[in-house]
N, CA, C and O atoms as a GROMACS GRO file, in nm:
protein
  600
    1UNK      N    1  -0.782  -2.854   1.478
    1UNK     CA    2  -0.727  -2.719   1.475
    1UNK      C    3  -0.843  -2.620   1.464
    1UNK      O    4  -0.941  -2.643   1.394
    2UNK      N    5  -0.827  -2.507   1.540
    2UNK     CA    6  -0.979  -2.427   1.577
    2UNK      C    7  -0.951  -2.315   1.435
    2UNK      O    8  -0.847  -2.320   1.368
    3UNK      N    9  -1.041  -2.238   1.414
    3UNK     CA   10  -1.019  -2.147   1.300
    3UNK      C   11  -0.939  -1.992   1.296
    3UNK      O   12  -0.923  -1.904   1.212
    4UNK      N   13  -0.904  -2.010   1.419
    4UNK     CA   14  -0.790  -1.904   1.431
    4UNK      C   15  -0.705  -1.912   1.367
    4UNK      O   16  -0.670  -1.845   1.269
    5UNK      N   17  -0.630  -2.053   1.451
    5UNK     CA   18  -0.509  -2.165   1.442
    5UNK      C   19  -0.506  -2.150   1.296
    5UNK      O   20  -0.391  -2.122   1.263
    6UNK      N   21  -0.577  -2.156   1.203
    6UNK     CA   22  -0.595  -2.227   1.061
    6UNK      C   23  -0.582  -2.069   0.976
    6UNK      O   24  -0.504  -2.028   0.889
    7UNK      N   25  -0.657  -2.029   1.022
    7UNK     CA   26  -0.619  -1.834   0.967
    7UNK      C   27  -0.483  -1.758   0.991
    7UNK      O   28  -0.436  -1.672   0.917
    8UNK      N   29  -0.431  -1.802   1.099
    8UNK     CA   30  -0.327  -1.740   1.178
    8UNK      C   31  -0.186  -1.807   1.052
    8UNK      O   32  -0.099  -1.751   0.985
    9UNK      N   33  -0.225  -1.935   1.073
    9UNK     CA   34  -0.146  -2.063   0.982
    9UNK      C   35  -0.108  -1.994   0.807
    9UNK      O   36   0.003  -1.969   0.760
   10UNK      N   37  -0.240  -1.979   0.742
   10UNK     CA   38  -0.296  -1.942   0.633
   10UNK      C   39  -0.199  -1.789   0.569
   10UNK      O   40  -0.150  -1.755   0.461
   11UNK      N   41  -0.209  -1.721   0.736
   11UNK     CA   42  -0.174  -1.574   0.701
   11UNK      C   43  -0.028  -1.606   0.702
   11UNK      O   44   0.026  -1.580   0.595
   12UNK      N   45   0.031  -1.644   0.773
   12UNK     CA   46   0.184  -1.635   0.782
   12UNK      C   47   0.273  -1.757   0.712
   12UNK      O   48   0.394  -1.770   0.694
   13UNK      N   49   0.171  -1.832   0.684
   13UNK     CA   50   0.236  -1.909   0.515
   13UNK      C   51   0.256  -1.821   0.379
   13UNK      O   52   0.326  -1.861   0.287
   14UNK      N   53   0.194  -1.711   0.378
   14UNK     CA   54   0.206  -1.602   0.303
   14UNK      C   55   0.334  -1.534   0.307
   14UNK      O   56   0.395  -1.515   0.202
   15UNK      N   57   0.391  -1.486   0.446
   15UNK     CA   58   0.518  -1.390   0.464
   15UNK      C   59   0.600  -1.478   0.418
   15UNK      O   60   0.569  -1.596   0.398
   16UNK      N   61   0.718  -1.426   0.396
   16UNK     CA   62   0.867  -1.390   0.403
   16UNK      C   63   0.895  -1.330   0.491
   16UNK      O   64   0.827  -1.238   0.536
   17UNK      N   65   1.040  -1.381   0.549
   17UNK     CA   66   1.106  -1.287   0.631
   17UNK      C   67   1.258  -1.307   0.596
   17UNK      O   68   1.296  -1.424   0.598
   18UNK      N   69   1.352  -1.209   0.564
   18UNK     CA   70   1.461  -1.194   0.539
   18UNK      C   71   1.553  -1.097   0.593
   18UNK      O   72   1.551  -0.976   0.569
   19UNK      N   73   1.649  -1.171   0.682
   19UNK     CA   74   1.748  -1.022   0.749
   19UNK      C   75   1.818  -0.964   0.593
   19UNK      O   76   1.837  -1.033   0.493
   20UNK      N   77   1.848  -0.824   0.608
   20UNK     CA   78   1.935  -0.775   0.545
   20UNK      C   79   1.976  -0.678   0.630
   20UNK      O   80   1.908  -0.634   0.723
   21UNK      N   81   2.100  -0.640   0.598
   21UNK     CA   82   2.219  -0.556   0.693
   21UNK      C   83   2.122  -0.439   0.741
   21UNK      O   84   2.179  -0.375   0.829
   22UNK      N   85   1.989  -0.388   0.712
   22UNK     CA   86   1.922  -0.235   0.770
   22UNK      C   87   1.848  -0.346   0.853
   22UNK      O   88   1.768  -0.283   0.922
   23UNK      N   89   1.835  -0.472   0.881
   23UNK     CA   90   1.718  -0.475   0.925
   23UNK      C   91   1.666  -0.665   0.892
   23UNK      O   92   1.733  -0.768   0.891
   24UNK      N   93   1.516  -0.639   0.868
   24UNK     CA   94   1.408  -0.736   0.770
   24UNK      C   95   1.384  -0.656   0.638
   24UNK      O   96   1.400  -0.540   0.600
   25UNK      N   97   1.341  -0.760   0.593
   25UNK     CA   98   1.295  -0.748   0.428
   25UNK      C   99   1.172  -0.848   0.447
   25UNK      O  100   1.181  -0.971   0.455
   26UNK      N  101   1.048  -0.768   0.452
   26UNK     CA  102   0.944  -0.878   0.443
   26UNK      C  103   0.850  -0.900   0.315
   26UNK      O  104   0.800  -0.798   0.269
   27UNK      N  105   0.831  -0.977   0.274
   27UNK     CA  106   0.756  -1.013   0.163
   27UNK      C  107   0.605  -1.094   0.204
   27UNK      O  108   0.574  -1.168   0.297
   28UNK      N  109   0.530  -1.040   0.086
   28UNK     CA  110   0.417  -1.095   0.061
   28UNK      C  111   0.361  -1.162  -0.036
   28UNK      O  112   0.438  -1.185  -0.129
   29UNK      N  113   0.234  -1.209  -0.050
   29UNK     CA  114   0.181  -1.282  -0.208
   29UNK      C  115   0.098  -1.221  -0.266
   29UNK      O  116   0.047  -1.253  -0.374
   30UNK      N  117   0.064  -1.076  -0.164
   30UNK     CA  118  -0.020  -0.998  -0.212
   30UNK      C  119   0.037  -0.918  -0.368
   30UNK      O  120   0.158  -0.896  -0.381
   31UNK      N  121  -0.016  -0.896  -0.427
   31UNK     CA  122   0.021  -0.843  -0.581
   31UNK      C  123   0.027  -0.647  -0.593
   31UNK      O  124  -0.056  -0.559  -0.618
   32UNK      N  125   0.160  -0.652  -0.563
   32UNK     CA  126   0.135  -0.462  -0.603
   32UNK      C  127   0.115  -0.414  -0.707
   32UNK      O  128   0.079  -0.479  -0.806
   33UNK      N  129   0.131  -0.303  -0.706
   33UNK     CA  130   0.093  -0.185  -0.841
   33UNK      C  131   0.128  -0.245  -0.936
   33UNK      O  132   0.042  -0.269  -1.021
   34UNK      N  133   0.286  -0.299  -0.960
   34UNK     CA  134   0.389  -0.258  -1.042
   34UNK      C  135   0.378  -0.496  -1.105
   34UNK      O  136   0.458  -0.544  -1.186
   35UNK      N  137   0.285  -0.564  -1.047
   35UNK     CA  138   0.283  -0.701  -1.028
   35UNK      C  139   0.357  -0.785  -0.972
   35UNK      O  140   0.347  -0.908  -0.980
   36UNK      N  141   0.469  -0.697  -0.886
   36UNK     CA  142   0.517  -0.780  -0.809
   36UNK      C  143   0.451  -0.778  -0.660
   36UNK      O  144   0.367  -0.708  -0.604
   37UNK      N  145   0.552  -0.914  -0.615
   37UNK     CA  146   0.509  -0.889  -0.462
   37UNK      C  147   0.478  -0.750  -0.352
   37UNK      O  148   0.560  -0.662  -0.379
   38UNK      N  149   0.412  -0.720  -0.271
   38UNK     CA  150   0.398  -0.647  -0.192
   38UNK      C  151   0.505  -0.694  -0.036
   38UNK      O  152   0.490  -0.782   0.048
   39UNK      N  153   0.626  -0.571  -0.059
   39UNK     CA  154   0.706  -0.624   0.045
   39UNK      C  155   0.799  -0.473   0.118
   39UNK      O  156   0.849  -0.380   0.056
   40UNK      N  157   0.796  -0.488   0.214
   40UNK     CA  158   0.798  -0.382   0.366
   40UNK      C  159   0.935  -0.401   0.347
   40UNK      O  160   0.984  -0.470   0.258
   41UNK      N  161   1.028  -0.309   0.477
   41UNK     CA  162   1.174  -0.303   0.539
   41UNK      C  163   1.147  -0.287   0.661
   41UNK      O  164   1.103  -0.174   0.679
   42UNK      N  165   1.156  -0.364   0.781
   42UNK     CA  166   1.183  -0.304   0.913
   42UNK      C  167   1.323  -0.246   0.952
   42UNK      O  168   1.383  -0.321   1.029
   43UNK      N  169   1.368  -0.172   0.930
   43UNK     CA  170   1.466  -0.063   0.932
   43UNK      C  171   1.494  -0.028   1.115
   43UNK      O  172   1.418   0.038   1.188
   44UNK      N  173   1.629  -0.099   1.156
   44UNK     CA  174   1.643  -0.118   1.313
   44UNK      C  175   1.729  -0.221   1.378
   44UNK      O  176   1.730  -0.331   1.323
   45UNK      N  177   1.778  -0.210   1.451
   45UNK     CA  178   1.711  -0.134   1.578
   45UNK      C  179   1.816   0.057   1.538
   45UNK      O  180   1.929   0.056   1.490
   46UNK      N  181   1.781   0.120   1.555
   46UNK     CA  182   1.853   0.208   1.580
   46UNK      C  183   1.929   0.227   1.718
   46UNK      O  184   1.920   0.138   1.804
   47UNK      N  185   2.007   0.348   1.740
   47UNK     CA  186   2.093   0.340   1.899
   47UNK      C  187   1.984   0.389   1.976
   47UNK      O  188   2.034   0.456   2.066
   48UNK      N  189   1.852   0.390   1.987
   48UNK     CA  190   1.755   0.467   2.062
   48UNK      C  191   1.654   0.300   2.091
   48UNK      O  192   1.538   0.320   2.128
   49UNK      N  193   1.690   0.168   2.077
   49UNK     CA  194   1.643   0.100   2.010
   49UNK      C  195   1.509   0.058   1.989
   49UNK      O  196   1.447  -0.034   2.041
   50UNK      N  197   1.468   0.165   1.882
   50UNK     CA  198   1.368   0.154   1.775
   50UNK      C  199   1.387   0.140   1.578
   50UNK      O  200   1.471   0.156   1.489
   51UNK      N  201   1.271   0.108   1.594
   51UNK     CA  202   1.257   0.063   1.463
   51UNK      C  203   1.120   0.144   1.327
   51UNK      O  204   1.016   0.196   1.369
   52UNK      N  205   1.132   0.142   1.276
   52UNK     CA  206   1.050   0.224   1.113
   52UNK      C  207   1.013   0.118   1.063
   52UNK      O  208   1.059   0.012   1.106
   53UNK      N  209   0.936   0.121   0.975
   53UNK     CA  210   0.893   0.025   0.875
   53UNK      C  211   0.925   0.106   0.722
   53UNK      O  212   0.972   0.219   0.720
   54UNK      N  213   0.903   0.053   0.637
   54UNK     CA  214   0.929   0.165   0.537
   54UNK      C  215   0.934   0.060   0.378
   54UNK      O  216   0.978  -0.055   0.371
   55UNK      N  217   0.867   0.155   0.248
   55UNK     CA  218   0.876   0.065   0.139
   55UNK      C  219   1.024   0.112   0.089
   55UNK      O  220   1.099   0.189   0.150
   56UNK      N  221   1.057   0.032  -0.069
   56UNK     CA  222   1.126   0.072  -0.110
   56UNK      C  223   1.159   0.180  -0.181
   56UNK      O  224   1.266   0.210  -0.233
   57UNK      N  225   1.014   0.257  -0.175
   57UNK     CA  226   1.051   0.371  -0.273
   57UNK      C  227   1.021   0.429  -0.402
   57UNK      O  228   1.047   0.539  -0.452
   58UNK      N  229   0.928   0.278  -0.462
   58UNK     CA  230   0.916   0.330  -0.575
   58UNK      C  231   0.786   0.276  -0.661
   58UNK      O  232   0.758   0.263  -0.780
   59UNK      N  233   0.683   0.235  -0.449
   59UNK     CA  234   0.548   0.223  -0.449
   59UNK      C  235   0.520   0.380  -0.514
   59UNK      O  236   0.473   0.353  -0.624
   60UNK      N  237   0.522   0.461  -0.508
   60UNK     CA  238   0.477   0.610  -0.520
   60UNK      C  239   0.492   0.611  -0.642
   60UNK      O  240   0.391   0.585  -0.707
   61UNK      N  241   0.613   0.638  -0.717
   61UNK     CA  242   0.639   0.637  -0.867
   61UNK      C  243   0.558   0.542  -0.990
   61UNK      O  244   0.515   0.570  -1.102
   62UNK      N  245   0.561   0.422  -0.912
   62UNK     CA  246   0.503   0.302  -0.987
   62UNK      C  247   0.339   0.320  -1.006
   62UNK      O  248   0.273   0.279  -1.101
   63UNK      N  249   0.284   0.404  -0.872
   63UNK     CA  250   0.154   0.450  -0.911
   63UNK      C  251   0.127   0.551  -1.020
   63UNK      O  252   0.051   0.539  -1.115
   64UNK      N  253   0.215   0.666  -0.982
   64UNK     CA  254   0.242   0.758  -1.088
   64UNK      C  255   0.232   0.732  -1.279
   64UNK      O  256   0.190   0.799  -1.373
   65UNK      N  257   0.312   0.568  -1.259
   65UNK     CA  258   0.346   0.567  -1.379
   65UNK      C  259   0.228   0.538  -1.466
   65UNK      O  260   0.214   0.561  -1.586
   66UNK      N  261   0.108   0.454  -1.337
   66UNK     CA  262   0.030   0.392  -1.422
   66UNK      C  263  -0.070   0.497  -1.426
   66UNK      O  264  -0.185   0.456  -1.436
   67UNK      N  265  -0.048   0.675  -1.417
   67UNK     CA  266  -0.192   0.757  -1.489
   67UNK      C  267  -0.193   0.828  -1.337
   67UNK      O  268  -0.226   0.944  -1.312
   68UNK      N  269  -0.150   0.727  -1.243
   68UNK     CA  270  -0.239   0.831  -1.100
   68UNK      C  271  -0.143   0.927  -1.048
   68UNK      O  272  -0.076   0.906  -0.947
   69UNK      N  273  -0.138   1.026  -1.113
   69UNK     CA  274  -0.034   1.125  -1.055
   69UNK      C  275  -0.065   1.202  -0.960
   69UNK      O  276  -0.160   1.275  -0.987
   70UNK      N  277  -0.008   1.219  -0.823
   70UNK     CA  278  -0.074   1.227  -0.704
   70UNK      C  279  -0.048   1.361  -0.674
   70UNK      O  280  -0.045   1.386  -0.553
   71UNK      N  281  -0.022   1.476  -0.767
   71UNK     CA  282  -0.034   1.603  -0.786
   71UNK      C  283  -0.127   1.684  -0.835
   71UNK      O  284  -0.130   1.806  -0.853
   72UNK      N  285  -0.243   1.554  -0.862
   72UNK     CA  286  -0.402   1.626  -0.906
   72UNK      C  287  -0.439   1.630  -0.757
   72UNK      O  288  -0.392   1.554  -0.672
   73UNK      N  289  -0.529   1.726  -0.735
   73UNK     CA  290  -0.582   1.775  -0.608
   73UNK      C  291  -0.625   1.718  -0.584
   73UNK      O  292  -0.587   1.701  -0.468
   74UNK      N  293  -0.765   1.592  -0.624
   74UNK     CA  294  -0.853   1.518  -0.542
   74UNK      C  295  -0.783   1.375  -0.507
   74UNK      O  296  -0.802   1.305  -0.407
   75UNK      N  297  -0.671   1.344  -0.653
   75UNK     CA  298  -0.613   1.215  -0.577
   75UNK      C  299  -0.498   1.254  -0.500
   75UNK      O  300  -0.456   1.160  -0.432
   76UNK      N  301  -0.420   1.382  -0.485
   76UNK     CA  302  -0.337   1.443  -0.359
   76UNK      C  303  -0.406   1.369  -0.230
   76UNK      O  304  -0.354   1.273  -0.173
   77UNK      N  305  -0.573   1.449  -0.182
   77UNK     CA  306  -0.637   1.461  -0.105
   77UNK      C  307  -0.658   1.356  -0.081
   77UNK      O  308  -0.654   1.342   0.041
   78UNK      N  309  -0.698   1.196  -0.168
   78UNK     CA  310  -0.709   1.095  -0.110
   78UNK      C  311  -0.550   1.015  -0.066
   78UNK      O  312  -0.546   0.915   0.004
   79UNK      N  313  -0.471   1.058  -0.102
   79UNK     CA  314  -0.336   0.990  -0.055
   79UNK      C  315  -0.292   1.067   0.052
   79UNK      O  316  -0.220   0.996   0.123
   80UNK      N  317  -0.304   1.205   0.107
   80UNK     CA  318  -0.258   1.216   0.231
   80UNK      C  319  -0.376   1.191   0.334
   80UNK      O  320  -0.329   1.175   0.447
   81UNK      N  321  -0.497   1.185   0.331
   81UNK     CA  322  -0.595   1.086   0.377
   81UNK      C  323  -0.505   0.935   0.442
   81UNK      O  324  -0.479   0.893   0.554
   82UNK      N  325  -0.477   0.886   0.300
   82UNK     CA  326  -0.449   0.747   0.361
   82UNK      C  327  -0.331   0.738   0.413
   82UNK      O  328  -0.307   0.632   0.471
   83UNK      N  329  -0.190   0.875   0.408
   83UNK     CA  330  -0.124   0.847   0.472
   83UNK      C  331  -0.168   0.894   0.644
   83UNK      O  332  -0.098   0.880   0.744
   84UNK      N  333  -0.272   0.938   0.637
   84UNK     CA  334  -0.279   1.027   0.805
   84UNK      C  335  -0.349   0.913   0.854
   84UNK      O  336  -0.298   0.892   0.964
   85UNK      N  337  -0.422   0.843   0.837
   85UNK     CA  338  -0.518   0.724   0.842
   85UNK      C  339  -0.451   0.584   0.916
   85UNK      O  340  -0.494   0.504   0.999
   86UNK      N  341  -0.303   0.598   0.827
   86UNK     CA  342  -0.191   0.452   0.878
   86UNK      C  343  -0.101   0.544   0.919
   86UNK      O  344   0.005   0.513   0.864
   87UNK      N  345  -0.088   0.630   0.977
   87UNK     CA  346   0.004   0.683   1.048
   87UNK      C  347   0.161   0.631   0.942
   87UNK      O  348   0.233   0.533   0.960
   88UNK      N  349   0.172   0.724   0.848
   88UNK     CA  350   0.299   0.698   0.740
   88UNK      C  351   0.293   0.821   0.684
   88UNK      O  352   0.189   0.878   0.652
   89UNK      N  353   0.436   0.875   0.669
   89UNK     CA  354   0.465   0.991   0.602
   89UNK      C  355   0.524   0.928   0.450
   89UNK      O  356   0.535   0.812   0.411
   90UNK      N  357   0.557   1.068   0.383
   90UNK     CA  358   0.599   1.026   0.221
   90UNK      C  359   0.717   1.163   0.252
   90UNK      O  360   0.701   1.275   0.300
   91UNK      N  361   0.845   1.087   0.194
   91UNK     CA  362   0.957   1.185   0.193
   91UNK      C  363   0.953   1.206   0.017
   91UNK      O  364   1.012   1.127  -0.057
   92UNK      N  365   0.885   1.307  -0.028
   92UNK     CA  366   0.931   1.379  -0.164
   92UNK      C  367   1.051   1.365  -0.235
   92UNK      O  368   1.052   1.343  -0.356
   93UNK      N  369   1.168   1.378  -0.157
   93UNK     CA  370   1.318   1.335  -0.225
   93UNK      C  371   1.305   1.175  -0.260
   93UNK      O  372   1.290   1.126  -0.372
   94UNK      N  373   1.314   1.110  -0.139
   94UNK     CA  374   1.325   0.933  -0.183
   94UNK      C  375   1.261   0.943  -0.197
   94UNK      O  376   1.279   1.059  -0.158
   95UNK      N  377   1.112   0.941  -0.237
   95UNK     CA  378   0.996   0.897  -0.291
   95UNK      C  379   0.938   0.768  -0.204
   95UNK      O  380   0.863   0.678  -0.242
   96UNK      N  381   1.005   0.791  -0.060
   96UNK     CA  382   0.965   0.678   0.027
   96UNK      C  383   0.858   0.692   0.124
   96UNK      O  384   0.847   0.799   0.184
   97UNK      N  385   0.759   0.575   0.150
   97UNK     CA  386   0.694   0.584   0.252
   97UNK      C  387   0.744   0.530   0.384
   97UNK      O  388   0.813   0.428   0.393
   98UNK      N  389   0.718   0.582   0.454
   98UNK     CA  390   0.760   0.486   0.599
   98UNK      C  391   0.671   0.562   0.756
   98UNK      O  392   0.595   0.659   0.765
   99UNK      N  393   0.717   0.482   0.843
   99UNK     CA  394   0.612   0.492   0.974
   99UNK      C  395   0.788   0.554   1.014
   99UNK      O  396   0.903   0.561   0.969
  100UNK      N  397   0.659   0.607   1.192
  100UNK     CA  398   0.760   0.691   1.260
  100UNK      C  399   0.820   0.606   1.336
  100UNK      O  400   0.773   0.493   1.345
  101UNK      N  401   0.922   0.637   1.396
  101UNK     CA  402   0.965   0.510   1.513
  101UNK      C  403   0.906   0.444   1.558
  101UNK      O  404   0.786   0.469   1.547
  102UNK      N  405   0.944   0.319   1.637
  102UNK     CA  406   0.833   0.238   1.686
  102UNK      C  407   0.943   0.118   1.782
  102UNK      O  408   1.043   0.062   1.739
  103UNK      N  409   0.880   0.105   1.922
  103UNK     CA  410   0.929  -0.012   1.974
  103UNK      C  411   0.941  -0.094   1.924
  103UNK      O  412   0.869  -0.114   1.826
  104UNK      N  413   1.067  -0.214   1.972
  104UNK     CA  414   1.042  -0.350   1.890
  104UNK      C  415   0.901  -0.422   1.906
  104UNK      O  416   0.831  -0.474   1.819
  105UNK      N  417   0.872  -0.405   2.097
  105UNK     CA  418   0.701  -0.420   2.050
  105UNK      C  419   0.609  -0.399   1.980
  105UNK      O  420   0.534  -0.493   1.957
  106UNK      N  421   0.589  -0.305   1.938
  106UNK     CA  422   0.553  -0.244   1.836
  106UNK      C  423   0.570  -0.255   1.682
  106UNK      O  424   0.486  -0.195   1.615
  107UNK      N  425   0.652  -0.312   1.628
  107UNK     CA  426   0.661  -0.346   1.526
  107UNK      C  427   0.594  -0.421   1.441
  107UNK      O  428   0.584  -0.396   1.320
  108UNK      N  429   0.542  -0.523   1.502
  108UNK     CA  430   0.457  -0.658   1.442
  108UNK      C  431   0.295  -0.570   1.392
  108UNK      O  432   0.241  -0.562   1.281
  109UNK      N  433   0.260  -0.520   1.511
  109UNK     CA  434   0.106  -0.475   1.463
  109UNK      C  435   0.141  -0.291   1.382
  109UNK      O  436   0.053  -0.210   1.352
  110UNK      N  437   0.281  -0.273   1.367
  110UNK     CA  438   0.322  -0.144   1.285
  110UNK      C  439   0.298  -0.199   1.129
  110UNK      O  440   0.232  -0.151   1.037
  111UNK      N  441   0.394  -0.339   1.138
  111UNK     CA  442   0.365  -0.381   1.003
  111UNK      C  443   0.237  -0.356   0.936
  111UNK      O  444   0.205  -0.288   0.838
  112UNK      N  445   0.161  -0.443   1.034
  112UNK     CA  446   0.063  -0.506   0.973
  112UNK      C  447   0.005  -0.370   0.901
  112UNK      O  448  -0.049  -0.369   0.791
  113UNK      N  449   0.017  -0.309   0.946
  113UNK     CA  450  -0.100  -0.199   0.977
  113UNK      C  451  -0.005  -0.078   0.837
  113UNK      O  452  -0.082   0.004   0.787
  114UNK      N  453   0.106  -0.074   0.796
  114UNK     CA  454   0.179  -0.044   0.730
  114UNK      C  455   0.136  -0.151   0.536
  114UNK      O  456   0.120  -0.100   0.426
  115UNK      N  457   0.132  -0.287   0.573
  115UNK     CA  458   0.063  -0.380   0.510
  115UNK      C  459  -0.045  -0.351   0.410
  115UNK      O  460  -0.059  -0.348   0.287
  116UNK      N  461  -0.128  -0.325   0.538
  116UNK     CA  462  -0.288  -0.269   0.495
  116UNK      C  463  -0.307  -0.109   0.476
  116UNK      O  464  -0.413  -0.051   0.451
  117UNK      N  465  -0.144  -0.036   0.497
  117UNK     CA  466  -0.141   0.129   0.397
  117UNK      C  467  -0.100   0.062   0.236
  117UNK      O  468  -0.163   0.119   0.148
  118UNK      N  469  -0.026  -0.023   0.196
  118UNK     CA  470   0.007  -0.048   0.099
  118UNK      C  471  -0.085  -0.110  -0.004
  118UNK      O  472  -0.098  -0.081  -0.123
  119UNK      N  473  -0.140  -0.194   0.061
  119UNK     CA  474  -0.302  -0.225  -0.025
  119UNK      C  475  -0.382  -0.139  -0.063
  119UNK      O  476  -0.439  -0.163  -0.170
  120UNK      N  477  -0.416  -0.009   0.012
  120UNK     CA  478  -0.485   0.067  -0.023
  120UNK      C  479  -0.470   0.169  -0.092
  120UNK      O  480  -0.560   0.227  -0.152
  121UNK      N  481  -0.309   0.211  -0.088
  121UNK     CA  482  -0.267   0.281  -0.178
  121UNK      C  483  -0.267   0.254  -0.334
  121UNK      O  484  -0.251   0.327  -0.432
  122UNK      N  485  -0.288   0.147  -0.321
  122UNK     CA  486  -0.334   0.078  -0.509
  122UNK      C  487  -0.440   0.163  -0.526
  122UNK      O  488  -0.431   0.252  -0.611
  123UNK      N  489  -0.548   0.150  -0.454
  123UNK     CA  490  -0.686   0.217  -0.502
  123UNK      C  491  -0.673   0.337  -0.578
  123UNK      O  492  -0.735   0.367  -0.680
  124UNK      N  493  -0.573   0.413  -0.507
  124UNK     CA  494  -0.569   0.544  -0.614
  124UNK      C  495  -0.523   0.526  -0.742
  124UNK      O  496  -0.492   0.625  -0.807
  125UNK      N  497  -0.509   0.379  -0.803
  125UNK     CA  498  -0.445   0.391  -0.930
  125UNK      C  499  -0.640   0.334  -1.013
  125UNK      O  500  -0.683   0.314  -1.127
  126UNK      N  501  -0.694   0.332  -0.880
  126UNK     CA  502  -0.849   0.287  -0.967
  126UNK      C  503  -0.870   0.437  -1.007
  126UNK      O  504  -0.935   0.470  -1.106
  127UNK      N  505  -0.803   0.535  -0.908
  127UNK     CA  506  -0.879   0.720  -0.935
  127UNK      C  507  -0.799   0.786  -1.091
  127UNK      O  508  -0.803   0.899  -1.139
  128UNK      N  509  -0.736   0.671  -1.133
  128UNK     CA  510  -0.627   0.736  -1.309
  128UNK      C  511  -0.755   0.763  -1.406
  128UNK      O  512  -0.855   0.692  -1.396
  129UNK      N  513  -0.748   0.858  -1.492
  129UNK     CA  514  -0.800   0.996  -1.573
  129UNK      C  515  -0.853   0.826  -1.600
  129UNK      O  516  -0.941   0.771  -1.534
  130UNK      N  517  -0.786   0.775  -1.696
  130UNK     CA  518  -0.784   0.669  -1.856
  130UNK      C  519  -0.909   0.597  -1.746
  130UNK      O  520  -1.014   0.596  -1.810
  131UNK      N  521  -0.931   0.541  -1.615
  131UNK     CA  522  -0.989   0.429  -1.587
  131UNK      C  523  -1.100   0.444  -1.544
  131UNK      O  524  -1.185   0.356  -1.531
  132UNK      N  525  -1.116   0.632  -1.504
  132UNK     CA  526  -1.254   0.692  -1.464
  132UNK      C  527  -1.308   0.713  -1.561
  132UNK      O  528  -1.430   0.712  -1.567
  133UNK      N  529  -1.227   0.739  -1.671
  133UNK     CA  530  -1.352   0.823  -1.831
  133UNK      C  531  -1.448   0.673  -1.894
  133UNK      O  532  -1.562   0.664  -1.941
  134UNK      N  533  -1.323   0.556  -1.864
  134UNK     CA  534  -1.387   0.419  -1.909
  134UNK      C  535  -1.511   0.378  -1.828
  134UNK      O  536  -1.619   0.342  -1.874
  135UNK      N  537  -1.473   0.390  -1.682
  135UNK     CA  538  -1.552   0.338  -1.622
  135UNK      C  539  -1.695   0.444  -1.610
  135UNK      O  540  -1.796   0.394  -1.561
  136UNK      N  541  -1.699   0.571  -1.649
  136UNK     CA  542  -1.828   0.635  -1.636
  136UNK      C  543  -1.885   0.634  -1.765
  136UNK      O  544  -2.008   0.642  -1.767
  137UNK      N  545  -1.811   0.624  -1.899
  137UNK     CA  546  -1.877   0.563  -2.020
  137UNK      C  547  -1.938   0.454  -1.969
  137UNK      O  548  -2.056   0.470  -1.938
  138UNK      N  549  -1.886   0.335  -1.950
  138UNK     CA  550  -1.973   0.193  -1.929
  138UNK      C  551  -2.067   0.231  -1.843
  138UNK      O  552  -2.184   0.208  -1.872
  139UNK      N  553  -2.042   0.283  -1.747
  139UNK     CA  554  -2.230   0.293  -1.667
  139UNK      C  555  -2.268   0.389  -1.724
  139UNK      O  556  -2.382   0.401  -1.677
  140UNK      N  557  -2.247   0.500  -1.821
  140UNK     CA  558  -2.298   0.591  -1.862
  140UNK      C  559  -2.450   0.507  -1.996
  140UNK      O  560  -2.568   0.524  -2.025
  141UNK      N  561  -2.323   0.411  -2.035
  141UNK     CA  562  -2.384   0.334  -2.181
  141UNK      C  563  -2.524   0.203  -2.108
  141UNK      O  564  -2.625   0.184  -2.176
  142UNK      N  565  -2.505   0.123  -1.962
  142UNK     CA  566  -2.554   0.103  -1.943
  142UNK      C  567  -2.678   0.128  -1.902
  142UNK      O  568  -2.781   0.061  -1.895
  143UNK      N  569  -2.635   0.288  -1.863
  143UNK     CA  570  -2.847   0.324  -1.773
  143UNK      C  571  -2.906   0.370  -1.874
  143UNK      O  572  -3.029   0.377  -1.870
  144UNK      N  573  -2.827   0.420  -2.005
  144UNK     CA  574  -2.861   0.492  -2.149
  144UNK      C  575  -2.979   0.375  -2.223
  144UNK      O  576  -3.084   0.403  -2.280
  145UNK      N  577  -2.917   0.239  -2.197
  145UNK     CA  578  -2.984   0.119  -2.279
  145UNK      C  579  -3.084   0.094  -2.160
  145UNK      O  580  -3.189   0.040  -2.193
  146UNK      N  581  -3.071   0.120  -2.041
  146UNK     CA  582  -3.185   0.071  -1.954
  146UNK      C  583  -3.302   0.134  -1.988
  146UNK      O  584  -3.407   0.081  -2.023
  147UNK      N  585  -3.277   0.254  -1.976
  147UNK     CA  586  -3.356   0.358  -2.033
  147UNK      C  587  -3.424   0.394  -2.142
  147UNK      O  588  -3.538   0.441  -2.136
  148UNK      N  589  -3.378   0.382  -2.218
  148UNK     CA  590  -3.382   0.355  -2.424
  148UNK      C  591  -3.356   0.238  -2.441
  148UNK      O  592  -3.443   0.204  -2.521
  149UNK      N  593  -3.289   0.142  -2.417
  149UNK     CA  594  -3.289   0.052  -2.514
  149UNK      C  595  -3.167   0.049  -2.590
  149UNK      O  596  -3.088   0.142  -2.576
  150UNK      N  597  -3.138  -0.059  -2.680
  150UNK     CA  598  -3.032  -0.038  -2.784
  150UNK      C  599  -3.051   0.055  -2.897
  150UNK      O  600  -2.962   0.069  -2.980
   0.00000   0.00000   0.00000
């Protein structure tokens, strides 16, 4: 088996796939915000027949909860960054993310690519007040002792 075969294998021993009445329900082993799984909706076909991708809703909140409130200006600025980046809007009422329509062709590399908005949207919970003041004390304390000493 060549190392595609074995990556390709690797990656999609990972998914889930589950119909539910909107659609799929896909799951991952990747670990979200909140410690559960990281898992999508393909939402479709509609009567136009296309399809959305979209979370459940409460990726956004769950960041929120942990410090990164995405109403400070610089972590605003890095989250509509990453939504313009994966092509995904954020509806303010549901608190949902999701992509714009999309062929059924289109869907597979929408995911993915929807996937890898959701991974990265963690990062802004590295930008929370509590985890920057820690983390610039510790290198603050380390170049202090490089420098001086204990």
């Amino acid at each position: 088996m060549n190392l595609k075969n074995q990556l390709c294998e690797a990656f999609c021993d990972t998914l889930t796939v589950s119909s539910i009445p909107a659609g799929l329900a896909i799951g991952t082993r990747y670990e979200g915000l909140g410690g559960d799984p990281i898992g999508v909706y393909v939402i479709g076909p509609s009567s136009q027949g296309l399809y959305h991708i979209q979370d459940d809703g409460i990726s956004v909140p769950t960041l929120e909860s942990l410090g990164a409130d995405i109403s400070n200006k610089m972590r605003r600025e890095a989250f509509n960054e990453l939504l313009s980046a994966y092509d995904v809007s954020y509806c303010e009422d549901t608190a949902e993310l999701k992509t714009d329509a999309v062929s059924e062709a289109a869907v597979a590399p929408t995911v993915m690519r929807f996937l890898a908005f959701m991974l990265r949207l963690q990062d802004l919970a590295l930008m929370a007040a509590e985890r920057a003041a820690s983390t610039f004390r510790e290198d603050a304390l380390r170049t202090i002792r490089a420098l001086v000493g204990d």
